[in-house]
ZAMARGU-4260 file (C-alpha; in steps of 0.2 Angstrom, whole numbers, plus 5000, padded with zeros to 4 digits):
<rodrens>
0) 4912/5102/4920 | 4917/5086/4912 | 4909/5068/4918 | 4922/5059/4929 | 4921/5043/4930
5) 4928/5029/4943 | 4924/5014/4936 | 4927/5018/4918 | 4930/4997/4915 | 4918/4990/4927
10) 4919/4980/4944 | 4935/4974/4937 | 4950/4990/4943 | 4939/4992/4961 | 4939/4975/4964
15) 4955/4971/4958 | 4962/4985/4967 | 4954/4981/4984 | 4964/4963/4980 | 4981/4971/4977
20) 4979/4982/4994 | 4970/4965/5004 | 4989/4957/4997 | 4998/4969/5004 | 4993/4970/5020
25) 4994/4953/5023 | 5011/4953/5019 | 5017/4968/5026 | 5007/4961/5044 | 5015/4943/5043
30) 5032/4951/5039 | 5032/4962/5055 | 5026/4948/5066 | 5042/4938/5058 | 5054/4953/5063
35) 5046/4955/5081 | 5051/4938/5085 | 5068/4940/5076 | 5084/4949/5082 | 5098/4958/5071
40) 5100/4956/5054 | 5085/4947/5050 | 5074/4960/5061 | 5080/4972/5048 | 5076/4963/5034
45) 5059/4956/5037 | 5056/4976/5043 | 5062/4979/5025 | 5049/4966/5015 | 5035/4971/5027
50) 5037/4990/5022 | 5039/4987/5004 | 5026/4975/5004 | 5013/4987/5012 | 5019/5001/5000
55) 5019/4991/4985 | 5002/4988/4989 | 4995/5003/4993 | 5003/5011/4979 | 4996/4997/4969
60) 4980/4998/4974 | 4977/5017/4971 | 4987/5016/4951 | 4975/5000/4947 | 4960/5009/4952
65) 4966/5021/4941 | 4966/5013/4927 | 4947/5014/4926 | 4946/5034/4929 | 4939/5044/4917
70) 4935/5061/4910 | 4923/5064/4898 | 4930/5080/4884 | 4949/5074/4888 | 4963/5060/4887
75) 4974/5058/4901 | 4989/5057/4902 | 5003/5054/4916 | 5019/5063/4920 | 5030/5049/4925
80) 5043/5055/4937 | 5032/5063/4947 | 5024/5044/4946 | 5037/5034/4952 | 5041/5050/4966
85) 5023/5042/4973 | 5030/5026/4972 | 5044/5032/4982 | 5037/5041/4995 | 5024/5028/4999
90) 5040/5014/5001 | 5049/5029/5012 | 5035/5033/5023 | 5030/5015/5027 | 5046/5011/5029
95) 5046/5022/5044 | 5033/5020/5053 | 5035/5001/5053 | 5053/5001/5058 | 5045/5015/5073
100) 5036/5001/5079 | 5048/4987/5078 | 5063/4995/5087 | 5052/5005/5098 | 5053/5002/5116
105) 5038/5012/5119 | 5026/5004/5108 | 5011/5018/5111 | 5019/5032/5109 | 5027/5023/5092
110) 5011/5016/5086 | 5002/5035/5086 | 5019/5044/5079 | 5021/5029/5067 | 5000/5030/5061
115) 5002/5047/5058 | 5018/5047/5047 | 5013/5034/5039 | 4995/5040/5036 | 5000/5057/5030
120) 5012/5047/5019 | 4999/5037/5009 | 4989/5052/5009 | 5005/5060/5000 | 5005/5047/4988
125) 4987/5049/4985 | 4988/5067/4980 | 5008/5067/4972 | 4997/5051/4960 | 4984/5066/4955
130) 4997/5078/4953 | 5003/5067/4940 | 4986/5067/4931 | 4988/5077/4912 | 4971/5082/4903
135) 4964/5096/4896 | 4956/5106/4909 | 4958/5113/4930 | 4958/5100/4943 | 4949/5104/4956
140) 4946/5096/4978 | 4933/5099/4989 | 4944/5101/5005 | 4931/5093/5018 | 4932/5076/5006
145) 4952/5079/5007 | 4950/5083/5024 | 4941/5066/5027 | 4953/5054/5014 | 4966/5059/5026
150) 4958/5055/5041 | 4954/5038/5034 | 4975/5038/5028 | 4979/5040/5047 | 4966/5028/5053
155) 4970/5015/5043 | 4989/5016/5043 | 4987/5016/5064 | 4976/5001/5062 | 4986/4991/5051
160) 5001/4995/5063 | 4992/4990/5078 | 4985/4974/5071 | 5003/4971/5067 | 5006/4972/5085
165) 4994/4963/5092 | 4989/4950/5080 | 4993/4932/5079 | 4984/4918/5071 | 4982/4916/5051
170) 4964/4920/5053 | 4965/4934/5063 | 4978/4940/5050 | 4968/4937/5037 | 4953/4945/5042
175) 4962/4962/5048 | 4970/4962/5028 | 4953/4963/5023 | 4946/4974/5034 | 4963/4986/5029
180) 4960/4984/5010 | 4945/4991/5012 | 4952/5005/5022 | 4964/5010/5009 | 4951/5007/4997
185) 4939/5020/5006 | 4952/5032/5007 | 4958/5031/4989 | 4938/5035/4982 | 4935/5046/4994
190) 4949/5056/4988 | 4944/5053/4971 | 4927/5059/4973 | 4933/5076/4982 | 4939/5080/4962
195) 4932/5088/4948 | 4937/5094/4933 | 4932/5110/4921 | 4938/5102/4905 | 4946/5117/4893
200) 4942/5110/4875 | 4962/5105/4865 | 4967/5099/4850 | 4985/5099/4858 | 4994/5084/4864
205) 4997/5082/4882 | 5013/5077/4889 | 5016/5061/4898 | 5011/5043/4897 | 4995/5035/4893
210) 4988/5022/4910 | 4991/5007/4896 | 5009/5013/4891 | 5014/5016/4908 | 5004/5013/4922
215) 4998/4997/4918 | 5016/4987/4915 | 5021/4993/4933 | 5008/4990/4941 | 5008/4972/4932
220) 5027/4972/4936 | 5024/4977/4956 | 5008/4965/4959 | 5023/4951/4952 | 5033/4957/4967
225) 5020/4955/4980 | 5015/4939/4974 | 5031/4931/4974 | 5036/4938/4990 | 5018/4929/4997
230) 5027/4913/4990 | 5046/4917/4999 | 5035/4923/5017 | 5023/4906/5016 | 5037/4896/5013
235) 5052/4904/5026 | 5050/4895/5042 | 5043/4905/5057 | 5053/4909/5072 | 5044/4896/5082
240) 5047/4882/5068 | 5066/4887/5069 | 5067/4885/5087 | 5059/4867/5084 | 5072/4860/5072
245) 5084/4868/5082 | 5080/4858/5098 | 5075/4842/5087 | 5092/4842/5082 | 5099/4845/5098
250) 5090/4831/5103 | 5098/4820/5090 | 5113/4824/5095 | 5111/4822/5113 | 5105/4803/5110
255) 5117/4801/5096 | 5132/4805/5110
</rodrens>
């Protein structure tokens, strides 16, 4: 059995991870709140940012924590398309159960479907991530810790819509992104401890891209996007800040007549 290791570079991919998930689910719960007080158009749209946002960071979170996994016997490699096919189906399945919940009418019944779509959908991205994994030697899960990411997947993602929901003030926000990070975190190593790996001695090369080569520039490329999407969200007036210019300058004019 070859020696896995999760923090192959230190604190810095868990932390750093835990950062990139905190991010975006801050931004995927201030975008919904945007698009629950907008109509038309713009309800689409900040539905949009909010699920790329919360996919980018999730998938994010789980490729940068990545970066410090491990096998002792063996490089690894990573197959690429079935790589960005993680990407994609975390952006897909997101996107769905966020737009569940913001045309729903019957929010319960959209919050549970939406949860469980969406947690089975991270837990998809997980696994489809690990699929990707090329080394010398057999992957191998303990179902009851596969069993238990994915509970932890649907938890979380139900969470995160509901506080989307329900939440309001910047601190409450705030403290519900943190408490979601670590969520994803959890469900991310939990899934990463259910493996092991009997390690088949090679001198052959293994297909696929190394973390560095490929791994590494998209996830710098992807934590760019969430961070200037923070910038565009923090400085896009809110719905209540629109209707007060509007009526400012309708007072204006009133007095200006």
């Amino acid at each position: 059995m070859g020696h896995l290791d999760h923090a192959a570079l230190g604190w810095l991919t868990p932390v750093l991870s835990y950062v990139m998930a905190c991010i975006g689910a801050a931004l995927g719960l201030r975008c919904t709140m945007r698009a629950l007080g907008a109509t038309g158009r713009s309800r689409r749209n900040w539905l949009i940012t909010a699920a790329s946002a919360l996919g980018t960071g999730i998938w994010t979170m789980h490729f940068v924590a990545m970066l410090g996994f491990s096998v002792s016997g063996t490089d690894i490699r990573y197959d690429v398309p079935l790589t960005i096919v993680s990407l994609l189906v975390a952006m897909i399945v997101v996107c769905a159960g966020v737009f569940a919940v913001g045309y729903s009418r019957d929010r319960t019944r959209a919050l549970l479907l939406g949860g469980l779509t969406t947690g089975l959908g991270v837990a998809s991205m997980h696994y489809l991530g690990m699929a990707a994994v090329r080394l010398h030697g057999q992957v191998r899960y303990d179902p009851m810790l596969v069993g238990l990411s994915v509970l932890i997947a649907v938890v979380a993602a139900t969470a995160a819509l509901w506080a989307a929901l329900n939440i309001k003030s910047p601190v409450a926000v705030t403290i519900a992104s943190l408490i979601m990070g670590a969520a994803v975190s959890s469900m991310h190593y939990t899934g990463m401890f259910a493996v092991s790996v009997r390690v088949t001695p090679s001198g052959a090369a293994l297909s696929g891209a190394t973390a560095m080569q490929f791994i590494f520039p998209l996830a710098v490329g992807l934590g760019s996007y969430l961070f200037l999407t923070s910038a565009f969200v923090a400085l896009s007036p809110s719905t209540g800040e629109r209707e007060a210019t509007a009526s400012a300058q309708q007072a204006v004019e009133r007095v200006a007549h």
